[in-house]
C-alpha positions as CSV (number, residue, x, y, z in Angstrom):
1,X,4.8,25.1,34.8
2,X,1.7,26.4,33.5
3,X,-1.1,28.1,35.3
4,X,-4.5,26.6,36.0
5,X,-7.5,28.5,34.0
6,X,-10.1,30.0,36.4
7,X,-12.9,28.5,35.7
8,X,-16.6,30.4,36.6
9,X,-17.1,27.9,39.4
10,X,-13.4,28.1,40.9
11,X,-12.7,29.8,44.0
12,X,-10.6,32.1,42.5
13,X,-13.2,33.0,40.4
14,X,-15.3,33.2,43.3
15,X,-12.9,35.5,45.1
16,X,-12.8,37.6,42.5
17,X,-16.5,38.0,42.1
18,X,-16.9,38.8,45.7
19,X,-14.1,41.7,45.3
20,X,-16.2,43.1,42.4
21,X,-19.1,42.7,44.6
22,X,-17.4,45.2,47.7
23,X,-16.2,47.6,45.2
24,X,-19.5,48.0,43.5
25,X,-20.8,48.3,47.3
26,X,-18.4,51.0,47.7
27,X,-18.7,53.2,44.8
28,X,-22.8,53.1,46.1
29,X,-22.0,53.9,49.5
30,X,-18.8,56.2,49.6
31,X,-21.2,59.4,48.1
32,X,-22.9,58.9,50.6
33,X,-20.3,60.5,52.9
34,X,-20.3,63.5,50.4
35,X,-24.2,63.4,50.6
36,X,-24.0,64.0,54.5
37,X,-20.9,66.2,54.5
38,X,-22.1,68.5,52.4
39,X,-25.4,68.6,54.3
40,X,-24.1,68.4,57.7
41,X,-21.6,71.3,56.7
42,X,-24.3,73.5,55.9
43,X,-24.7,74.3,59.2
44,X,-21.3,73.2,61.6
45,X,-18.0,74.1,60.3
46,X,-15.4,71.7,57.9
47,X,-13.4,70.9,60.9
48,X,-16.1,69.4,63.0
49,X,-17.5,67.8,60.2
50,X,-14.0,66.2,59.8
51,X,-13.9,64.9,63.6
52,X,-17.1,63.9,63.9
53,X,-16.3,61.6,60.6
54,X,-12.9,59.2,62.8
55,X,-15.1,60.1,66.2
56,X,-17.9,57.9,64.6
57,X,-15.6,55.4,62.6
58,X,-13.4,54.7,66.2
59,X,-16.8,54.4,67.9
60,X,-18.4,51.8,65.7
61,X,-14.9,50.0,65.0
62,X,-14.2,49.7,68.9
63,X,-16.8,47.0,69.7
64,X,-15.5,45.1,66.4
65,X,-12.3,44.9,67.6
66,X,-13.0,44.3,71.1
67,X,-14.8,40.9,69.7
68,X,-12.2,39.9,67.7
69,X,-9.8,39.8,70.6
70,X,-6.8,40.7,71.4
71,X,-3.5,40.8,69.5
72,X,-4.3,44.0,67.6
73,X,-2.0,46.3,69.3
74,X,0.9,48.3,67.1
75,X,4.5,48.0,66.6
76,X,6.1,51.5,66.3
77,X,6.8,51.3,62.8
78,X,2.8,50.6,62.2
79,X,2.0,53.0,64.6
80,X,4.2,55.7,62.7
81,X,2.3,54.6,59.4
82,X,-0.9,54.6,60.9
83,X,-0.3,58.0,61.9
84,X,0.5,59.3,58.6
85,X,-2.5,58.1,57.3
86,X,-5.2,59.1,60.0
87,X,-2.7,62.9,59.1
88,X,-3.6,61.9,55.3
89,X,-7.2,61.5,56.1
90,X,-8.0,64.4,57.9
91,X,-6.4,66.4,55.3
92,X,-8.3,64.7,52.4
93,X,-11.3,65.0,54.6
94,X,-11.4,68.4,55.3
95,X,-10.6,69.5,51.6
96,X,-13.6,67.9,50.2
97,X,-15.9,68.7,52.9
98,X,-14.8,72.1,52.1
99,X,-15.4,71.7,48.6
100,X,-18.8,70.4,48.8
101,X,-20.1,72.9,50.9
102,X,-20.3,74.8,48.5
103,X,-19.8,72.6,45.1
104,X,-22.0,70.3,43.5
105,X,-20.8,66.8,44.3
106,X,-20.0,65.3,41.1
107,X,-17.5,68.2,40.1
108,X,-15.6,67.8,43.3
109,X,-15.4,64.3,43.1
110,X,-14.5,64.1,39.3
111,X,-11.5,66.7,40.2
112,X,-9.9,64.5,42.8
113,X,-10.5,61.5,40.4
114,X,-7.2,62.5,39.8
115,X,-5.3,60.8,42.4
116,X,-4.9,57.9,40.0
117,X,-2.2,60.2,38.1
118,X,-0.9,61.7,41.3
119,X,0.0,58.0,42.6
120,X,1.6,57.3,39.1
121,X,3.7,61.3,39.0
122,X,4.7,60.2,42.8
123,X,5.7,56.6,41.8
124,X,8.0,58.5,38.8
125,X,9.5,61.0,40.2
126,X,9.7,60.2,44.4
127,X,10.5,56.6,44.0
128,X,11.6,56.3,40.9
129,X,9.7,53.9,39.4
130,X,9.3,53.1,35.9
131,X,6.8,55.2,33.9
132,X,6.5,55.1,30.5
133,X,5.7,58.4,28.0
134,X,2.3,56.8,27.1
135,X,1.2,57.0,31.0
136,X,2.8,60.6,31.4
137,X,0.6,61.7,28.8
138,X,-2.6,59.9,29.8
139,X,-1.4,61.3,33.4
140,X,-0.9,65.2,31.5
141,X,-4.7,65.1,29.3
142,X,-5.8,63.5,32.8
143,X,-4.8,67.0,34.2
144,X,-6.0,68.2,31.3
145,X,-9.3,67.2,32.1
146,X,-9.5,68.2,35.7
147,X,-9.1,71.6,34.3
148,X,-11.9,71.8,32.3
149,X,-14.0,71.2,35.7
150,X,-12.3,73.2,37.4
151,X,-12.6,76.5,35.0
152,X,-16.4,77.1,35.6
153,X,-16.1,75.8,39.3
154,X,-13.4,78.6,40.0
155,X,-15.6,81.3,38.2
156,X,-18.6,80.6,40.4
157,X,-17.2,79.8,44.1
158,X,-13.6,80.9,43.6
159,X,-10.5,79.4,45.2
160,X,-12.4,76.6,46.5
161,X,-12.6,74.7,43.8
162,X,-9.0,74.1,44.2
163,X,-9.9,71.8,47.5
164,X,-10.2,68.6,45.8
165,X,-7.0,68.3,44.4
166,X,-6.1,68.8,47.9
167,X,-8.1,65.5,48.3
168,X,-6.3,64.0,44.9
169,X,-3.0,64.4,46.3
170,X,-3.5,63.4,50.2
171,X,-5.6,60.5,49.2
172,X,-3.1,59.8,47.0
173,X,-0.7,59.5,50.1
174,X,-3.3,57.5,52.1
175,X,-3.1,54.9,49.5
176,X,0.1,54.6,49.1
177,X,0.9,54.4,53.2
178,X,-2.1,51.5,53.0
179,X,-0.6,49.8,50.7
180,X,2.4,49.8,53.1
181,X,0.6,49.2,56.2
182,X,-1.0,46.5,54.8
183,X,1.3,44.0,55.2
184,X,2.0,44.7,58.9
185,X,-2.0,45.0,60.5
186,X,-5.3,43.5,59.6
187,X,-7.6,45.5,58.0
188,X,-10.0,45.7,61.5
189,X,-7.8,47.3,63.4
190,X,-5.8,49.7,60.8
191,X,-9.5,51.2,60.4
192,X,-10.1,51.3,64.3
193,X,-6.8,53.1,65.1
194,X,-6.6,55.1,62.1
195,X,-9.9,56.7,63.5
196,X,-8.2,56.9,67.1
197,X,-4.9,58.3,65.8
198,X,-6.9,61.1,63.4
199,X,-9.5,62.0,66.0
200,X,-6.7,62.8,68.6
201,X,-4.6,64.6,66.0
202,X,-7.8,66.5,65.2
203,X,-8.1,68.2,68.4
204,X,-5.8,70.5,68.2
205,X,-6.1,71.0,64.7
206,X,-9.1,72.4,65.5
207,X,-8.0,74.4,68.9
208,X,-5.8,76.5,67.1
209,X,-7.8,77.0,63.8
210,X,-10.4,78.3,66.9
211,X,-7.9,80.8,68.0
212,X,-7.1,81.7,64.2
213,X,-11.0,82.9,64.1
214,X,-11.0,81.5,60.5
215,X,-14.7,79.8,60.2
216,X,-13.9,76.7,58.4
217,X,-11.4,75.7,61.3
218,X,-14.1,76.6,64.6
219,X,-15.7,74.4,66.7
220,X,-19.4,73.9,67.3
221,X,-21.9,71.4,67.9
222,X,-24.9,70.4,65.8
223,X,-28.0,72.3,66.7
224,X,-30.9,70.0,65.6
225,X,-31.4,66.4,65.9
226,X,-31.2,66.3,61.9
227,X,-27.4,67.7,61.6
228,X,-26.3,65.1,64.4
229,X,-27.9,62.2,62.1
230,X,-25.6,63.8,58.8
231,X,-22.7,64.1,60.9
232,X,-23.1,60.4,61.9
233,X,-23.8,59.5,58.4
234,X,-20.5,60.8,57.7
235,X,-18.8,58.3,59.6
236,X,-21.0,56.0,59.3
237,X,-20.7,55.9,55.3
238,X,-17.2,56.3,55.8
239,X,-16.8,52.9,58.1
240,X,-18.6,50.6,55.5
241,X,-17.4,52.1,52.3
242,X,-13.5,51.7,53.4
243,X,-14.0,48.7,54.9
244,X,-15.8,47.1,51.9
245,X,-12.9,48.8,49.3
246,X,-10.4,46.7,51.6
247,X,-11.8,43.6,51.8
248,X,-12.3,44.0,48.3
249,X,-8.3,44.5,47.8
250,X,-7.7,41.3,49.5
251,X,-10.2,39.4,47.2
252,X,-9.5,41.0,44.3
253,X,-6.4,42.5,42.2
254,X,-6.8,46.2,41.9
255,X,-6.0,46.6,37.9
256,X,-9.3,44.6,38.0
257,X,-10.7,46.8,40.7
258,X,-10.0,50.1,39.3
259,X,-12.0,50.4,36.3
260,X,-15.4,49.9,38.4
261,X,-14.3,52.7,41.1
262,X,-15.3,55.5,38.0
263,X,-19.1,53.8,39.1
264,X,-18.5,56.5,41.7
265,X,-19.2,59.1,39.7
266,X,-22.5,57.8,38.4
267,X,-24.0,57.5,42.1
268,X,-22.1,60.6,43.3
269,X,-23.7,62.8,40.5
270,X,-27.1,60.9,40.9
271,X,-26.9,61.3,44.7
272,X,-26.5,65.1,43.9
273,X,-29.5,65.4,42.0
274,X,-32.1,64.0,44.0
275,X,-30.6,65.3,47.5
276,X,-29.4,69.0,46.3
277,X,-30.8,69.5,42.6
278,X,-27.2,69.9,41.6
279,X,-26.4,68.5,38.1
280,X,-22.9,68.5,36.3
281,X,-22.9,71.1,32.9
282,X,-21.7,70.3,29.4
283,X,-18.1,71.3,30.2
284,X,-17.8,69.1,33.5
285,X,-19.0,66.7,31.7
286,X,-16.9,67.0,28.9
287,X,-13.6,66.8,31.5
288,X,-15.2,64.2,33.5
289,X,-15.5,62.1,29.8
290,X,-12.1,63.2,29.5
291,X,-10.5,62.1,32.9
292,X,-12.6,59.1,33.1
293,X,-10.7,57.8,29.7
294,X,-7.2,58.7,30.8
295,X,-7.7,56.8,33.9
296,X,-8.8,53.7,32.2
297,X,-6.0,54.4,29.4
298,X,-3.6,54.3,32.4
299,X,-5.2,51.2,34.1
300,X,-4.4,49.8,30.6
301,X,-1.5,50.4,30.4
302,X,-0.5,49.4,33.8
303,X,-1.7,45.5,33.3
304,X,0.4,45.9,30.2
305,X,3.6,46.4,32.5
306,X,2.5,44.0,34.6
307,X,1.9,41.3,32.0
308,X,5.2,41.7,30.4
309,X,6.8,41.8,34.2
310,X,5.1,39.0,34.6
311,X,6.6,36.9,31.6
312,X,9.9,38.0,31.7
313,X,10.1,36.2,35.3
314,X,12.0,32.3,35.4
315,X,9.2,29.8,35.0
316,X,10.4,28.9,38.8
317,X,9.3,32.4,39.8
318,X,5.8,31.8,37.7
């Protein structure tokens, strides 16, 4: 039995498109959250930066859901998941919002463009999935990379520019308990009580990093009008920019998603220029060129495996 070609004017062609389409939406939007992070956590600290970010996202997702009706409530085993996540999320939050406080954008993000490797290291060695020497070295220069940002980011603000492969590694996770979640809740409502399950766990997270006296963990509200429009554009970048990247999932295969998500780093870099006159040097360049090519070598590689997956399955399968 042999496949159909997609023609330009088939629906799968047209599905395909409008997954492009969301992703390409995404990588404009989702600097956006780093945009108002960074300025919102110029004056409030990390941690209510972070809650404000699943405060706004359950707010604007409530009414949503409410419309769609009901039959959105969660099994234990999706509420379990869910959990993890919204746990995955503040984490990944609060180590970029961290980092960009005091980091330019662009090297931040292009450190935790890493999580690519970290999903294929965790795939190899956690659940022990196939990975071939050509990926482990892509995943190795990858690293490689990442280190070359890191080197004049450590020099000037110190540990800090360790945060985002805090973010590489729990967004990592968040994927992977997506990808899981996925196929027991609609994408609505995993965003809606994702932001419920995070804000509550949030709480006290932030009660005891109060008591701790440690400034990145305290509490305090937004004193001008200006900072409560960042920390809403946090969540409000936040809400679109996942909920495009998921629809664009369903649309769309993600080997043919994932070479457009390095667009991210074009806006995320522009973004930091005209908001904060921050502008990536020749070394961060140089390991942003370098991670940028390992993550496409691995995306490569990975519709290689597929392919060959693909044909070694009974024509019944096909």
């Amino acid at each position: 039995m042999t496949a159909t070609p997609v023609t330009p004017l088939s629906p799968a062609a047209d599905r395909i498109l409008a997954g492009m389409g969301l992703m390409v939406a995404f990588c404009l939007i989702a600097p956006l959250i780093d945009v108002s992070s960074k300025a919102a956590a110029q004056q409030v600290p990390v941690s209510t930066v972070t809650f404000g970010r699943f405060l706004v996202q359950g707010a604007l997702m409530a009414p949503v859901v409410a419309l769609i009706g009901p039959g959105f409530g969660l099994s234990r085993r999706a509420f379990w998941l869910t959990l993890a996540r919204g746990v995955c999320g503040i984490v990944s939050t609060f180590c970029f919002v961290a980092a960009v406080q005091v980091m330019p954008i662009a090297d931040a993000l292009a450190i935790a463009f890493v999580e690519p490797f970290v999903i294929l290291l965790i795939g190899r060695f956690a659940m022990g999935e196939e990975v071939g020497p050509r990926r482990l070295t892509a995943c190795a220069v990858g690293f490689a990379g990442a280190l070359m940002v890191i080197q004049p980011s450590f020099a000037a603000f110190g540990a800090v520019a360790l945060f985002p492969l805090g973010t590489a590694v729990t967004f990592a996770l968040y994927m992977l308990v997506t990808r899981r979640l996925s196929r027991e809740l609609h994408p609505i409502p995993m965003q809606f009580w994702t932001a419920v399950l995070a804000g509550a766990a949030c709480l006290p997270l932030m009660m005891a990093g109060h008591a701790s006296g440690i400034p990145a963990f305290d509490v305090a509200l937004p004193q001008s009008p200006a900072i409560w429009g960042w920390c809403f554009g946090v969540g409000l970048a936040a809400t679109i920019s996942h909920m495009a990247i998921t629809y664009g999932l369903k649309f769309a295969p993600s080997a043919t998603l994932a070479p457009l998500h390095y667009l991210e780093i074009v806006t995320a870099t522009l973004f930091g220029y005209l908001f904060f006159g921050d502008f990536p040097g020749g070394l961060t360049w140089a390991g942003i060129g370098v991670i940028v090519a390992s993550g496409l070598y691995v995306i490569h590689r990975e519709r290689i495996v597929a392919r060959r997956a693909l044909v070694s399955l009974p024509p019944a399968a096909h």
